[in-house]
C-alpha positions in Angstrom: 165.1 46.9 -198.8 165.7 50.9 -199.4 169.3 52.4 -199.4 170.9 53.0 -196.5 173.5 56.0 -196.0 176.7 56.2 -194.0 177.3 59.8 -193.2 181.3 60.8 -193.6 183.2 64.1 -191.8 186.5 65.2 -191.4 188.0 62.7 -188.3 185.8 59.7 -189.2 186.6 56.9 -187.6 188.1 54.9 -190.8 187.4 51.0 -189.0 183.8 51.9 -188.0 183.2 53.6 -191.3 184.8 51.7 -194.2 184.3 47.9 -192.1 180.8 48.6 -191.5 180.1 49.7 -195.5 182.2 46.6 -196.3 179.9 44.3 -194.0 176.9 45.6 -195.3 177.8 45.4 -199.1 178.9 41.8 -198.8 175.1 41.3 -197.3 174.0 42.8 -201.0 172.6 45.7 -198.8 172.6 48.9 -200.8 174.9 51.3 -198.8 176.2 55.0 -199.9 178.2 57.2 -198.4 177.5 60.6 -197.9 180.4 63.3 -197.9 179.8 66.0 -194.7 182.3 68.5 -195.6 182.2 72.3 -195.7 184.3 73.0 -198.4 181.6 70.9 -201.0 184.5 68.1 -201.5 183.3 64.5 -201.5 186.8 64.0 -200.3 186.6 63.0 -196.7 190.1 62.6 -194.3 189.2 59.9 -191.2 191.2 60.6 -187.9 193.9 58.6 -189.3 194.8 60.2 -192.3 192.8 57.6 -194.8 191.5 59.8 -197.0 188.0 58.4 -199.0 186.1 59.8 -201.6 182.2 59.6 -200.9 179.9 58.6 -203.0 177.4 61.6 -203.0 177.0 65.2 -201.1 173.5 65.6 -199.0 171.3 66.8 -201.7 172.2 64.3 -204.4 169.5 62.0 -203.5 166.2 61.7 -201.4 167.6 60.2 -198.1 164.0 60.4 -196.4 163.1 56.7 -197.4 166.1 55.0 -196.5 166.7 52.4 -194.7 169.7 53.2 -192.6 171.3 56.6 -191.5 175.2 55.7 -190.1 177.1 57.8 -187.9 180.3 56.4 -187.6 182.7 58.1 -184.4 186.1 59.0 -184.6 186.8 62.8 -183.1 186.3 65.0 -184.5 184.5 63.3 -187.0 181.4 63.1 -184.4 181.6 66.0 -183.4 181.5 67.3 -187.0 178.3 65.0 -187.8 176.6 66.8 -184.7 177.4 70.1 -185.6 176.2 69.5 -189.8 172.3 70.9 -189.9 172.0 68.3 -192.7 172.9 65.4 -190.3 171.0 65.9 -187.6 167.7 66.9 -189.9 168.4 63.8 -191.5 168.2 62.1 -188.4 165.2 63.8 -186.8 163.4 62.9 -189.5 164.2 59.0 -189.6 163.8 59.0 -185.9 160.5 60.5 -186.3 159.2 58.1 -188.7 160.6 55.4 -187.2 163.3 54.6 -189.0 166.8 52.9 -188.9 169.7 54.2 -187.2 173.1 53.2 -186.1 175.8 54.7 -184.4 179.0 53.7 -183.2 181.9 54.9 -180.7 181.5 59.5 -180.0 178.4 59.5 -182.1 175.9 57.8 -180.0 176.7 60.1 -177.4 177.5 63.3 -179.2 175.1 62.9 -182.7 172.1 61.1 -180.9 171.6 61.8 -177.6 171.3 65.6 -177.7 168.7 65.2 -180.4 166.3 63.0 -178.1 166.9 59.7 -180.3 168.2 58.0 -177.3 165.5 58.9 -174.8 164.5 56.3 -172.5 166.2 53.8 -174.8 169.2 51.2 -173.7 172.7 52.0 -176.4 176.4 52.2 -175.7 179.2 54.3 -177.1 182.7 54.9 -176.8 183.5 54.6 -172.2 184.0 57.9 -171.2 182.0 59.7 -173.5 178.6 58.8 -172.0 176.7 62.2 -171.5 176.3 63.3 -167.7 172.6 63.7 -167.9 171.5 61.4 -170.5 167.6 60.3 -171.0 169.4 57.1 -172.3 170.5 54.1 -170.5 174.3 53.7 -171.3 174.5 50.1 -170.7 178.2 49.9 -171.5 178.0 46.9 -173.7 179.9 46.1 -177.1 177.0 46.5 -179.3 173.1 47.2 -177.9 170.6 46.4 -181.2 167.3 47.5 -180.5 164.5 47.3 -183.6 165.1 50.5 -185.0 168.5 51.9 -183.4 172.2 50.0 -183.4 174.8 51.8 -181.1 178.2 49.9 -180.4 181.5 51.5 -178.5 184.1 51.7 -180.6 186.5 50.7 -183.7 186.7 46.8 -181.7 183.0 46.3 -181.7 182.7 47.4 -185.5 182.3 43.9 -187.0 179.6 43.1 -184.5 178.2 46.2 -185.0 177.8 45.9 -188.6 176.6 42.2 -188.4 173.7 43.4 -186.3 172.9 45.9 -189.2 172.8 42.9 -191.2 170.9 40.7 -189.4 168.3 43.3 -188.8 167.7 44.0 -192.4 168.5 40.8 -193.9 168.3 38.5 -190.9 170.5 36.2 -188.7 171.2 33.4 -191.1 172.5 35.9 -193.5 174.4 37.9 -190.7 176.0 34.1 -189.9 176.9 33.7 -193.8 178.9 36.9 -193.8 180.3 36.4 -190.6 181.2 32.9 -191.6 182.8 34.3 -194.5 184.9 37.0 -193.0 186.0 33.8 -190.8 184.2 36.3 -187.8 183.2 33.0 -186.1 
């Protein structure tokens, strides 16, 4: 199992973010956050005021093999992943090798589907924010897990969301230990 990366901006969603890194850590998945700033600070404010310090800025390691590229939502924290050339190469590039993404809440709608990653695909994100002409079915659901691409809608759906993660990588009966644990079910 490579590293996955969980990409933080200014207005992050701090449930979606910090839950979904917690899930995945207690699975003994190997997850990183990555610090999307434009002042070079791996200092990160969410859209609540919870300030986190990232573990890395893009460049400190080779994110082309991972495992898992997060975007977590929160506005304008989407809206900030969207708009970072580093993000959305990032993604491209996993996308194009098929590789792992997830998205929750804003960013399915404003980090993936204007790149094409959605295309023809089922997902969900946060209601409202479903783009007027999207290639991608919007089903509307909590979480939609697909092989190689997790959406969910928002900061309620985040433990599910993260589970799924889980059970992708690690598989059910370890998504039903953690959940077990977190007293989920």
């Amino acid at each position: 199992m490579n590293k996955s990366y969980l990409f933080l901006a200014p207005g992050f969603e701090e449930i979606e973010a910090l839950a979904t890194i917690d899930v995945m850590r207690r699975a003994g998945m190997d997850v990183t956050t990555v610090a999307i700033t434009t002042d070079d600070s791996q200092t990160v404010t969410g859209a609540h005021g919870v300030t986190v310090k990232a573990d890395i800025m893009p460049g400190d390691e080779d994110m082309s093999v991972a495992e898992w590229l997060i975007c977590p939502g929160g506005m304008p924290g989407a809206s900030n992943l969207a708009a970072s050339s580093e993000v959305t190469a990032l993604l491209k590039a996993q996308a194009a090798r098929g590789g792992k993404i997830a998205a929750i809440c804003a960013s399915p709608a404003l980090v993936l589907e204007p790149l094409g990653i959605l295309d023809g695909r089922d997902a969900t994100c946060y209601p409202g924010m479903e783009p007027k002409n999207s290639k991608a079915n919007m089903t509307g659901e909590r979480v939609v897990a697909l092989d190689t691409i997790i959406t969910g809608n928002g900061p309620a759906s985040t433990c599910p969301f993260a589970l799924a993660i889980v059970s992708n990588s690690c598989g059910k009966v370890a998504a039903d230990k953690v959940a077990a644990g977190m007293l989920f079910c």
